[in-house]
C-alpha positions as CSV (number, residue, x, y, z in Angstrom):
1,X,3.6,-20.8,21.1
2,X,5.0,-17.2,22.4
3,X,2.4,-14.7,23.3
4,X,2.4,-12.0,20.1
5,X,3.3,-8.3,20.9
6,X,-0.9,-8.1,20.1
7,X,-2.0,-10.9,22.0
8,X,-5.5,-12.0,21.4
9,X,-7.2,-11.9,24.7
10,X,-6.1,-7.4,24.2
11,X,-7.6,-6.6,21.3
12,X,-10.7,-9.2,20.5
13,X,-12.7,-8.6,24.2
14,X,-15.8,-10.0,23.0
15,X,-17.1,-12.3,19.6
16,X,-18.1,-9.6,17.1
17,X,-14.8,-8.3,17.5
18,X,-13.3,-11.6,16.6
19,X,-15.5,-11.8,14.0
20,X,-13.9,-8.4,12.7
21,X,-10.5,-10.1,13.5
22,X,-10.9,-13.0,11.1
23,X,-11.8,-10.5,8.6
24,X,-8.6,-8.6,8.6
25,X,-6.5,-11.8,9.1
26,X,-8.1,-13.7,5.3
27,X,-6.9,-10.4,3.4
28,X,-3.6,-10.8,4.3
29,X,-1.1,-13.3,1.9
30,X,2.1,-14.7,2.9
31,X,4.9,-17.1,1.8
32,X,7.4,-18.8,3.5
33,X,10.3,-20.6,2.6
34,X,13.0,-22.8,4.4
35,X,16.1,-22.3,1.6
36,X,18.9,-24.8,3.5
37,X,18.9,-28.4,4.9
38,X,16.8,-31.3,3.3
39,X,13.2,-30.0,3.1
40,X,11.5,-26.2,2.3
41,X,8.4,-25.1,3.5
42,X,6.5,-22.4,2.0
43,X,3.6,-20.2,3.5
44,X,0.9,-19.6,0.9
45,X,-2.9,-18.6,0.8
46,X,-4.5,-21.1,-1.9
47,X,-1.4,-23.3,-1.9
48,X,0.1,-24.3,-5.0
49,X,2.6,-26.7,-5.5
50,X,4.4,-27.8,-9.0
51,X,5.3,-31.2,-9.7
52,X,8.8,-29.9,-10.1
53,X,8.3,-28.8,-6.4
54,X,8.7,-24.9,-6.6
55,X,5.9,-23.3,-4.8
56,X,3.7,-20.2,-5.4
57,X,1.1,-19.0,-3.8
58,X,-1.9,-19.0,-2.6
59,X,-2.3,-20.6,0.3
60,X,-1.3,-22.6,4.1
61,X,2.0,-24.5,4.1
62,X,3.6,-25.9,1.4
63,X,7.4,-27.7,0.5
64,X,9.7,-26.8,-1.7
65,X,13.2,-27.2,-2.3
66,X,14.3,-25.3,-5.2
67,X,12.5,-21.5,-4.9
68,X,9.5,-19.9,-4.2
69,X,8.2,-16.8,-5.1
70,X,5.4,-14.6,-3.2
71,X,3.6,-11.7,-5.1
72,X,0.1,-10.0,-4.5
73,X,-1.3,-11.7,-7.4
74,X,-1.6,-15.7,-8.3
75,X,-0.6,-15.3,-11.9
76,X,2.2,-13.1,-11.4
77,X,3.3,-15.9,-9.0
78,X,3.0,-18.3,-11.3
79,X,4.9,-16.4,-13.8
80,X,7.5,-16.0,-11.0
81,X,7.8,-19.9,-10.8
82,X,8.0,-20.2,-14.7
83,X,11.0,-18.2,-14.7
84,X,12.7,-20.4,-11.8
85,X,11.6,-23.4,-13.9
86,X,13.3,-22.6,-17.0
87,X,16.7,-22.1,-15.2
88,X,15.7,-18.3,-14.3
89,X,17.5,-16.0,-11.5
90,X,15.8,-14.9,-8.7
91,X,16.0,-11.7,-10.6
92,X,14.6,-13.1,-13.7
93,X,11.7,-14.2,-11.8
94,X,11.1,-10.7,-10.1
95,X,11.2,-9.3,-13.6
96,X,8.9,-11.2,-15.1
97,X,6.5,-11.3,-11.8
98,X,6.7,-7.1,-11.5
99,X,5.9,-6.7,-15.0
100,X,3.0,-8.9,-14.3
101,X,1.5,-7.0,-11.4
102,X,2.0,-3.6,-13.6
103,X,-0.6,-5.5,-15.7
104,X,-3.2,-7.0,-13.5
105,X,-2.6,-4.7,-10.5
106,X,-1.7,-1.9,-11.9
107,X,-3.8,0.6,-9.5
108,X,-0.7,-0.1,-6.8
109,X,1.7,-1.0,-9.6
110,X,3.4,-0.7,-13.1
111,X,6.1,0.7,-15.0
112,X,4.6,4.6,-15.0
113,X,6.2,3.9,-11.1
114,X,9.2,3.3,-8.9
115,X,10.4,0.4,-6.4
116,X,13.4,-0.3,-4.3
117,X,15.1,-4.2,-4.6
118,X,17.4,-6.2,-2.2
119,X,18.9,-8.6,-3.9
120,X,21.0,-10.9,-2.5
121,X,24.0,-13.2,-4.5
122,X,24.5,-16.5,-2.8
123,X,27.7,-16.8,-4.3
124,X,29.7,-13.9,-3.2
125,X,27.1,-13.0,-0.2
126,X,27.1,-9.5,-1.6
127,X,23.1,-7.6,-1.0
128,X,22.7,-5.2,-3.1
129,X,20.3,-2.2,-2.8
130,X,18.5,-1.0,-6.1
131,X,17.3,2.2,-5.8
132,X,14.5,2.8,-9.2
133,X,12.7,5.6,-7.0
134,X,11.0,7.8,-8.9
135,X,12.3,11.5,-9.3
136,X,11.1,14.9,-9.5
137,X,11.1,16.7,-12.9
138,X,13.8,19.0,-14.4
139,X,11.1,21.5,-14.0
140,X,9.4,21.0,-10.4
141,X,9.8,23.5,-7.5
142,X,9.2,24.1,-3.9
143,X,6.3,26.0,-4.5
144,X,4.7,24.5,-7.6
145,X,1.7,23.3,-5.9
146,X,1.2,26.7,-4.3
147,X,-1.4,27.6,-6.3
148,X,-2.9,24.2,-7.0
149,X,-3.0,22.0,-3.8
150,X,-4.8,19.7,-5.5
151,X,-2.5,19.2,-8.4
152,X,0.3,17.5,-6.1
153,X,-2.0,14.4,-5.5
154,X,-4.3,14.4,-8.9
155,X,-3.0,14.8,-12.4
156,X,-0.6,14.6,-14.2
157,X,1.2,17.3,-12.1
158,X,1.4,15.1,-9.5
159,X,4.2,12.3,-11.4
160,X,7.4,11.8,-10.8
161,X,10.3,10.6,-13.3
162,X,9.4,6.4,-13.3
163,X,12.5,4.2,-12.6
164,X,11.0,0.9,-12.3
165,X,11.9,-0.3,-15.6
166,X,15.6,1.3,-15.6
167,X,15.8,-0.9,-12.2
168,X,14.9,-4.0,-13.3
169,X,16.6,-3.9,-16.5
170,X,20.0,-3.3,-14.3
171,X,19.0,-5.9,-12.3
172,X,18.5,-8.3,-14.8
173,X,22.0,-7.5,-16.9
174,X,23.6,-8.0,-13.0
175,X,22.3,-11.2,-12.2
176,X,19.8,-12.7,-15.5
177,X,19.8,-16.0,-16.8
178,X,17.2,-15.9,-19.4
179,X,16.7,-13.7,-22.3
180,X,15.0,-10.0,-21.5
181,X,12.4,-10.7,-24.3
182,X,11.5,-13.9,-22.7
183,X,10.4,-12.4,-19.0
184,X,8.1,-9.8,-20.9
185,X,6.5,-12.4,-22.8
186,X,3.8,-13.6,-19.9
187,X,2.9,-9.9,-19.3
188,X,2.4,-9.3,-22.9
189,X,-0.3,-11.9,-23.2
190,X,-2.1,-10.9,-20.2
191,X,-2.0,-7.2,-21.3
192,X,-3.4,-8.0,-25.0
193,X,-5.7,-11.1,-24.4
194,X,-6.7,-9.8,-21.4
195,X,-7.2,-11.1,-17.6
196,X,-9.6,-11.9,-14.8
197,X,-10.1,-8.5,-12.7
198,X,-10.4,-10.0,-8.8
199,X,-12.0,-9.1,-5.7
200,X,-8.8,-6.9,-4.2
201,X,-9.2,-4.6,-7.8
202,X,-12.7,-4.3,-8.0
203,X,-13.0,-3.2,-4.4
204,X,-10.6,-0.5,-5.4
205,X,-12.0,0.6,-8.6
206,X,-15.7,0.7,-6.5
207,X,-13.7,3.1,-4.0
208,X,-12.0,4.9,-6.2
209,X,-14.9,5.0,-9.3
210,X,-14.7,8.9,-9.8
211,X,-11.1,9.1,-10.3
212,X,-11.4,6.5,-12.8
213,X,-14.3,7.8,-14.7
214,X,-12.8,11.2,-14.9
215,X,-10.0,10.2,-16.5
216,X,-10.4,9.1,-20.4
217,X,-7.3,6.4,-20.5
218,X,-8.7,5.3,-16.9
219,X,-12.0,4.9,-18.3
220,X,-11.3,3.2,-21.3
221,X,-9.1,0.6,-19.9
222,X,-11.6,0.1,-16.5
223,X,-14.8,0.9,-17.7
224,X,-14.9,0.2,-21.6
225,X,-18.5,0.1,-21.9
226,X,-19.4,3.3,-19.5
227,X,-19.5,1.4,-16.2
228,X,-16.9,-0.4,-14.2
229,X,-15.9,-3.7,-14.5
230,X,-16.8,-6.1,-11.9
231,X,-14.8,-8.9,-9.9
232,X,-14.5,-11.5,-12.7
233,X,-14.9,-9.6,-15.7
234,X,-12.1,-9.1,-17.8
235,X,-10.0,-6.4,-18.4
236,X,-7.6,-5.5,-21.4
237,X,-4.7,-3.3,-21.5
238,X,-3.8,-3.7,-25.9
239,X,-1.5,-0.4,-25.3
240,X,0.0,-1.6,-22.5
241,X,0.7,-4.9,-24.2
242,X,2.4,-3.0,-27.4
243,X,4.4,-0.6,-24.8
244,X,5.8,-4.1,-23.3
245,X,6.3,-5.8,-26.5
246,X,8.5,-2.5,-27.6
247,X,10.5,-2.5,-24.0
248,X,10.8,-6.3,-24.9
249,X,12.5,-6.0,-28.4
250,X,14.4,-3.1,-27.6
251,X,15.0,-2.4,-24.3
252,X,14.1,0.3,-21.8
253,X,15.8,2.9,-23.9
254,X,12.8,2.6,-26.0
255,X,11.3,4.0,-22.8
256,X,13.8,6.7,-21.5
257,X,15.1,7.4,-24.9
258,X,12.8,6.3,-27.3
259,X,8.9,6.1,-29.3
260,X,7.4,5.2,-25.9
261,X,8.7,7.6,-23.8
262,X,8.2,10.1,-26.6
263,X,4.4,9.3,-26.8
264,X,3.9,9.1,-22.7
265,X,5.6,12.9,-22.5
266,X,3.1,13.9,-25.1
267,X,0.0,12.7,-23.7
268,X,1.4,14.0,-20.0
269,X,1.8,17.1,-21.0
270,X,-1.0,17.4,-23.3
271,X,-2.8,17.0,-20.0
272,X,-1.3,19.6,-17.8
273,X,2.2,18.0,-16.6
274,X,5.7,18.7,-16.7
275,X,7.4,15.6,-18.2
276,X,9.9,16.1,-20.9
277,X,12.2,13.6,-22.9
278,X,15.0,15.4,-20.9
279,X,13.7,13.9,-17.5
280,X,13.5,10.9,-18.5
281,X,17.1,10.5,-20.8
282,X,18.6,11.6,-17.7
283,X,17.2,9.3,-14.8
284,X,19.9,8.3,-12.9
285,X,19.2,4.6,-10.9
286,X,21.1,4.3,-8.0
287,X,22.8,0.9,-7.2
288,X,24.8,0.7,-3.6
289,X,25.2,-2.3,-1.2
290,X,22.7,-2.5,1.2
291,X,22.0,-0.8,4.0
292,X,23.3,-3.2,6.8
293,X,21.8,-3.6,10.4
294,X,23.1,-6.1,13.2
295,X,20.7,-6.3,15.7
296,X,18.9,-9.3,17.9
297,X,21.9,-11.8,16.6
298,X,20.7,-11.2,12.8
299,X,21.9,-9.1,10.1
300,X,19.0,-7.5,8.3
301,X,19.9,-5.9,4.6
302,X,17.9,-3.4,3.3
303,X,17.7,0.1,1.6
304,X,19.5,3.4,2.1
305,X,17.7,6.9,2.2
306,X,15.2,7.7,0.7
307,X,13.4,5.0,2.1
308,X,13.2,5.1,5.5
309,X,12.3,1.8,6.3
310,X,15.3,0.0,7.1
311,X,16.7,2.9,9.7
312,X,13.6,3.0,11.3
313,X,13.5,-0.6,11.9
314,X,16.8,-0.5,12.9
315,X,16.2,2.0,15.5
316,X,12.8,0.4,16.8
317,X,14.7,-3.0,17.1
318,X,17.3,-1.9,18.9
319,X,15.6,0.3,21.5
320,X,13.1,-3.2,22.3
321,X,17.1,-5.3,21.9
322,X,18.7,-2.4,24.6
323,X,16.6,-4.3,27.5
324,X,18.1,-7.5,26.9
325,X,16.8,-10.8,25.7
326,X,13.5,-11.4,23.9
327,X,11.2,-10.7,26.8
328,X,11.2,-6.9,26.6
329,X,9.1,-7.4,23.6
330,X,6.6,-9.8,25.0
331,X,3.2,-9.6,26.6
332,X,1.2,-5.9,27.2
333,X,4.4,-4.6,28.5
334,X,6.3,-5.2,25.3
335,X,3.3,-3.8,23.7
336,X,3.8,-0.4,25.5
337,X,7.2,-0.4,24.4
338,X,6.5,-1.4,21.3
339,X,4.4,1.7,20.6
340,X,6.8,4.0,22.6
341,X,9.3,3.0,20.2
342,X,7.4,3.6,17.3
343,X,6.8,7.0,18.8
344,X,10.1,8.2,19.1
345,X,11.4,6.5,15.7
346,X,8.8,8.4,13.6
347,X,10.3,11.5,15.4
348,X,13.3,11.2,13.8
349,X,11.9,10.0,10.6
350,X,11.4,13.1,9.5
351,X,14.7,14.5,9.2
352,X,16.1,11.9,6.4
353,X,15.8,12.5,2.6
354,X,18.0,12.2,-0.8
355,X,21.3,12.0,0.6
356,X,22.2,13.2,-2.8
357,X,20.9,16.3,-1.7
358,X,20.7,17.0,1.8
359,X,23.1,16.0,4.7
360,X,21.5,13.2,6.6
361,X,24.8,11.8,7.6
362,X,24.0,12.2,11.5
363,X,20.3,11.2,11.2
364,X,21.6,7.5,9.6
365,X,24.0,7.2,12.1
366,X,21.7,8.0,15.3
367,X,19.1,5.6,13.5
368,X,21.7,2.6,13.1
369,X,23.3,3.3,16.9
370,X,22.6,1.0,19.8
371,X,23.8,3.8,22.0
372,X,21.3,6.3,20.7
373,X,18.6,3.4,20.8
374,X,19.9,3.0,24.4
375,X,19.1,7.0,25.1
376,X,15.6,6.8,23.7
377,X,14.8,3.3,25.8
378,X,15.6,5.4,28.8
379,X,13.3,8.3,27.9
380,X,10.5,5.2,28.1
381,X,8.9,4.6,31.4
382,X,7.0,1.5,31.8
383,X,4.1,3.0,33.5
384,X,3.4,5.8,31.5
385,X,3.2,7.6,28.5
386,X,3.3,11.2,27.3
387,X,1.8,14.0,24.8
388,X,3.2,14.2,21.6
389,X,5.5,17.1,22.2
390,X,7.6,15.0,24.7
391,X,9.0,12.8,21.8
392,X,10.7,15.9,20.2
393,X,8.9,15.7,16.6
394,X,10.1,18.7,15.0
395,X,8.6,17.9,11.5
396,X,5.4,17.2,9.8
397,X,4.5,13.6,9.1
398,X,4.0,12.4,5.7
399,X,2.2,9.5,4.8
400,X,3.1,7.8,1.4
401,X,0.5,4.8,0.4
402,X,-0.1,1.7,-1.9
403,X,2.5,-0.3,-3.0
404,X,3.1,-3.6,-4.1
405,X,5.7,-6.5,-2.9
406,X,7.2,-9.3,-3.7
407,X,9.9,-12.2,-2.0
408,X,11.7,-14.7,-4.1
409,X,14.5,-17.2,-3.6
410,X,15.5,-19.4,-6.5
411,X,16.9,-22.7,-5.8
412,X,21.2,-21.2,-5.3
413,X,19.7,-19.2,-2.4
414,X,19.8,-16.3,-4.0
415,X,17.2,-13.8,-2.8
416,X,15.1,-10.9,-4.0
417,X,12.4,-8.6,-2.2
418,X,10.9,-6.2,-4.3
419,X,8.9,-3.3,-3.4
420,X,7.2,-1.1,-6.3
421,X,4.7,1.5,-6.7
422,X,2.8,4.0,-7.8
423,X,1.7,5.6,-5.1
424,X,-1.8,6.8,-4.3
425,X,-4.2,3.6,-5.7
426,X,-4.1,4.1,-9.3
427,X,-1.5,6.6,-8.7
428,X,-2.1,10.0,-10.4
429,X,-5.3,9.5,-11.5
430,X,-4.1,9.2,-15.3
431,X,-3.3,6.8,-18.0
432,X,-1.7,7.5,-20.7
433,X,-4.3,6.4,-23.5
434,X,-0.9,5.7,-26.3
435,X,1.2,3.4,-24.2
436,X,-1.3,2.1,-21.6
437,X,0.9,3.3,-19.3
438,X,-0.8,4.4,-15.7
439,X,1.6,7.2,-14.1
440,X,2.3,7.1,-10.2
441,X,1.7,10.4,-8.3
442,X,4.8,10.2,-6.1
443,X,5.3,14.2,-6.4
444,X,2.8,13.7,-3.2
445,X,5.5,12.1,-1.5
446,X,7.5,15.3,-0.8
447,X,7.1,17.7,2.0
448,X,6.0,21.3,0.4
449,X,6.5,24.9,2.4
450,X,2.7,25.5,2.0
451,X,1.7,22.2,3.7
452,X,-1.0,22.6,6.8
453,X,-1.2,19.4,8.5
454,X,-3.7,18.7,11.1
455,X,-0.8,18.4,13.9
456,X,0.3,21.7,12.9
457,X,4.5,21.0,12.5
458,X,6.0,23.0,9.9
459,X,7.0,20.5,7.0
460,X,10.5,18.7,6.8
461,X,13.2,20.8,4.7
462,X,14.9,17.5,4.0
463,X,12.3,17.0,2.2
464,X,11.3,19.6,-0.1
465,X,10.4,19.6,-3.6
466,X,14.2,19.9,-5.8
467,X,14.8,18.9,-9.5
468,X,15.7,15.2,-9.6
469,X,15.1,14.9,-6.4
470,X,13.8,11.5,-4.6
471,X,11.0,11.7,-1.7
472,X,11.1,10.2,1.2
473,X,9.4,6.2,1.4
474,X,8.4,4.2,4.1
475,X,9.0,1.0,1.6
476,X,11.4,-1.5,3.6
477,X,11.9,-4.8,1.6
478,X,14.4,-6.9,3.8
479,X,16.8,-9.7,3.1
480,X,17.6,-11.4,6.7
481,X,20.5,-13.7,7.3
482,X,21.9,-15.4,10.6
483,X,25.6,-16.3,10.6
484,X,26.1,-15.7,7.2
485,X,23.1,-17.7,6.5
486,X,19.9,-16.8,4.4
487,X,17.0,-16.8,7.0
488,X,14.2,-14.7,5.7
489,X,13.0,-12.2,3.2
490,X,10.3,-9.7,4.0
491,X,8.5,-6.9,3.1
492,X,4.8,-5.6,3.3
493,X,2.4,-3.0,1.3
494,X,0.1,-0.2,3.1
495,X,2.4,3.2,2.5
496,X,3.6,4.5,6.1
497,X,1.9,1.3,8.0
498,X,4.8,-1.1,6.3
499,X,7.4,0.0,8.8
500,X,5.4,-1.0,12.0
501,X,3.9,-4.0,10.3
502,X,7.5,-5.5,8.9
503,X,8.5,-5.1,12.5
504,X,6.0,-6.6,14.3
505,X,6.2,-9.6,11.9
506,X,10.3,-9.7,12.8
507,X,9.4,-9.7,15.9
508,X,6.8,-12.3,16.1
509,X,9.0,-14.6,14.1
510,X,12.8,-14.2,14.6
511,X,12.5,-13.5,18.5
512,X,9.4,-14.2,19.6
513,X,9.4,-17.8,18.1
514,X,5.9,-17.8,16.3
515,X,6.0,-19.7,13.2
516,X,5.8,-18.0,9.9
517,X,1.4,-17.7,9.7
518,X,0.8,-17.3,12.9
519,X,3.8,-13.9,12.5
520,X,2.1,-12.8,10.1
521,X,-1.3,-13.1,11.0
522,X,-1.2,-11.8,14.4
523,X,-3.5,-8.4,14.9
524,X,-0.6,-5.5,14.8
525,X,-0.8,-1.9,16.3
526,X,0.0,1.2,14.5
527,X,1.3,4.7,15.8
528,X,1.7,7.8,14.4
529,X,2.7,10.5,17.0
530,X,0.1,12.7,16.7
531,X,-2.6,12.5,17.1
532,X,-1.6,10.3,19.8
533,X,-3.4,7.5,19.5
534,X,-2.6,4.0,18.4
535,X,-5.1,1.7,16.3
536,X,-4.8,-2.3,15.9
537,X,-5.6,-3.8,12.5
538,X,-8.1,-6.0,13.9
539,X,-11.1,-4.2,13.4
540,X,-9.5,-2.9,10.0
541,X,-12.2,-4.7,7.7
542,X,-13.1,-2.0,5.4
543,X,-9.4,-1.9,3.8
544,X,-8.9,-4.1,0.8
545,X,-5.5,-5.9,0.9
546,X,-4.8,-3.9,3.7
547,X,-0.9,-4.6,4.9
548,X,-0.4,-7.1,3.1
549,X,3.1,-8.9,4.4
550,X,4.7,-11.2,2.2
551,X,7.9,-13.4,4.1
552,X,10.0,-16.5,3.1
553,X,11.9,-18.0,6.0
554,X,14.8,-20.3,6.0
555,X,15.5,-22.6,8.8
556,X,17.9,-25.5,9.1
């Protein structure tokens, strides 16, 4: 097997650190799938497989031959691989699985949030990109958080406009096979009867117990009887349920036009937000074809500005591809480049935004250009590195976080990877006690004029607060082909840490020839700039669900 870019023997020098190594690697999920030729193979924790030989997860290997689907949560898996059953798109099966983790996961997840989607047709080979992002309110401003720092990360102050549900309902009328009412059905039950809280959720409800016990709707729904629920007790959501069973019967205008969205702006702003029936009526998804990148012989399809995660991907991989063949990325050497790449990328990060707002034209095409990759790769000396300054980072970094993902392929080959979110873990800090709805605080995810960051940069224009504005994401679901050919979906969860992981896991599999686990499960290095140090993920114990990668690959 091909040496990792984070081989062993560098990062685990003595047992305990293994020991801390194995840690990491058991938190991490993945699926695999091989969608052409005779047999699939899926990569699960807790493996799974149906009788009718679609595979979910949790678990090693498993086969399958007609769809898989990969989610953070079992169930929603499951529910996944009911949809496929029953005839279901890929995009059925996403549906049903998102709506799923809004219910048992919604601290990273739910409909009070926004995702991006690739989807890919197998029929026409068109990707499409679906932008559901959330927005910023008719009445939010530059300096709204002047005052109240605090505001832009806690509170209903802190939410942006949700587009998940306007996504997946344009989704679904694009490529659905089943009725709408029949993907909210599983999500529905689990809502209203109620479901087994696990270990990943009670770890974060432990961690984040004051946010949730300050907040009434939190409370009631978390800790019903005064304290918080524990890993296996179970949790019930009976005005989340009824807000799904309305979306169900009468679509998501009942949402962004409607009783429900009537009764979430009244308990937002009841509580100190801006919300109004206005932002929502006037959401505006954004459908496009997706962002496109040839690079290393594959073509990798994912999503335009705001999230940054395909460019920079595009830009790392072609500054390691600008040395030729796969060795530049192998060994301690690749390493170094690695992280000099990341450098540099994350440099120019910070000048992308809305496009429907600011002029990033330039930035997209330096981040998609071997020739500019070729510049930067020259900049990088193999014996040395540099301060901070040296890279030319002109702008603040902002970290987003959370996040939830998903990969499916139904047995046509077509192919959906979904990320969604609510931001910070249980987002703003607020549930709306009439719908069940928890709100995301994604208002956190834009760059402010009063910011003071530890490295001292001013904060990034292209990114300021504006009505109906989106922020800036480091989300980067992927669809990967070869020759035409579907070879891989992938994505991750762990806000600005997805880009380097999703690499590194390209990387490991595509052209460093690991198989699928060992890709994934590999220790990985992180890099921010400033301060200019780099960390590896395995002595990162303490992190619940930490980077979770989920990845279905396709070989002949």
């Amino acid at each position: 097997m091909d040496s990792p870019l984070l081989s062993q023997d560098h990062v685990l020098p003595n047992k305990h650190t293994w020991k801390m190594s194995l840690c990491a690697i058991v938190a991490i999920t993945i699926v695999g799938l091989v969608v052409r030729g005779n047999t699939s193979y899926g990569i699960l924790s807790g493996a799974e497989k149906y009788n009718d030989g679609i595979a979910t997860n949790q678990g090693d290997i498993v086969e399958s031959d007609v769809g898989v689907v990969a989610t953070d949560d079992a169930r929603c898996s499951a529910i996944g691989v009911s949809m496929l059953r029953q005839g279901g798109h890929a995009v059925d099966a996403a549906v049903a699985a998102a709506l799923c983790i809004g219910v048992v996961f919604s601290a990273s997840s739910g409909i009070g949030g926004g995702a991006f989607m690739v989807v890919r047709s197998s029929s026409s080979s068109q990707t499409q990109a679906f932008d559901m992002r959330e927005t910023a309110p008719l009445a939010a401003s530059q300096n709204m958080y002047q005052n109240n720092p605090k505001g832009k990360t806690l509170g209903p102050l802190s939410m942006g406009v949700p587009g998940e549900l306007a996504g997946l309902h344009a989704a679904w009328l694009k490529h659905g096979r089943l009725p709408w009412k029949t993907l909210f059905q599983p999500a529905i039950e689990l809502a209203g009867k109620g479901f087994v809280v696990t270990p990943t959720l009670g770890e974060y409800m432990a961690a984040d117990a004051n946010k949730i016990l300050d907040d009434p709707g939190l409370r009631k729904l978390y800790a019903p009887n005064g304290t918080l629920l524990k890993a296996g007790d179970v949790c019930r959501n009976v005005e989340l349920g009824s807000t799904l069973e309305v979306v169900a019967e009468q679509g998501p205008q009942a949402f962004y036009n409607g009783t429900i969205g009537e009764n979430l702006v009244k308990d937002v702003r009841d509580a100190g937000g801006i919300l109004t029936m206005e932002d929502l009526h006037n959401y505006k998804l954004e459908v496009t074809d997706a962002t496109t990148v040839n690079v290393m012989g594959y073509t990798i399809y994912g999503m335009p500005p705001p999230s940054s995660g395909t460019l920079a991907l595009s830009l790392v991989l072609n500054i390691l591809g600008s040395y030729g063949g796969s060795n530049a990325a192998r060994g301690n050497l690749g390493l170094h480049r690695l992280i000099e790449a990341l450098k540099h990328m994350w440099a120019v990060r910070m000048n992308l935004g809305d496009p429907n707002f600011v002029n990033i034209d330039d930035t997209i095409s330096k981040m998609l250009s071997p020739s500019f990759a070729k510049d930067i790769q020259h900049m990088i000396l193999d014996n040395t590195t540099f301060p901070p300054e040296y890279y030319m980072n002109r702008w603040s970094q902002l970290s987003d976080h959370g996040t939830s993902h998903m990969c499916i392929v139904d047995a046509d080959r077509n192919a959906v990877s979904l990320t969604t979110t609510v931001n910070y873990h249980f987002g703003a800090g607020f549930r709306s006690t009439s719908t069940g709805i928890l709100v995301n605080n994604e208002m956190d995810d834009f760059s402010t004029p009063t910011d003071i960051s530890p490295d001292k940069l001013p904060p990034a224009p292209a990114n300021f607060i504006e009505p109906n504005k989106r922020p800036l994401s480091s989300m980067t679901p992927l669809i990967v082909t070869k020759d035409d050919q579907l070879v891989g979906v992938l994505g991750g969860s762990g806000g600005m840490n997805i880009i380097a992981a999703v690499v590194q896991v390209f990387l490991n599999h595509f052209i460093l020839g690991m198989k699928p686990l060992d890709a994934v499960v590999s220790p990985r290095i992180y890099h921010k700039v400033i301060a200019n140090l780099f960390s590896d993920n395995s002595l990162m114990c303490d992190a619940p669900n930490h980077n979770l990668i989920l990845i279905c690959i396709s070989r002949s």
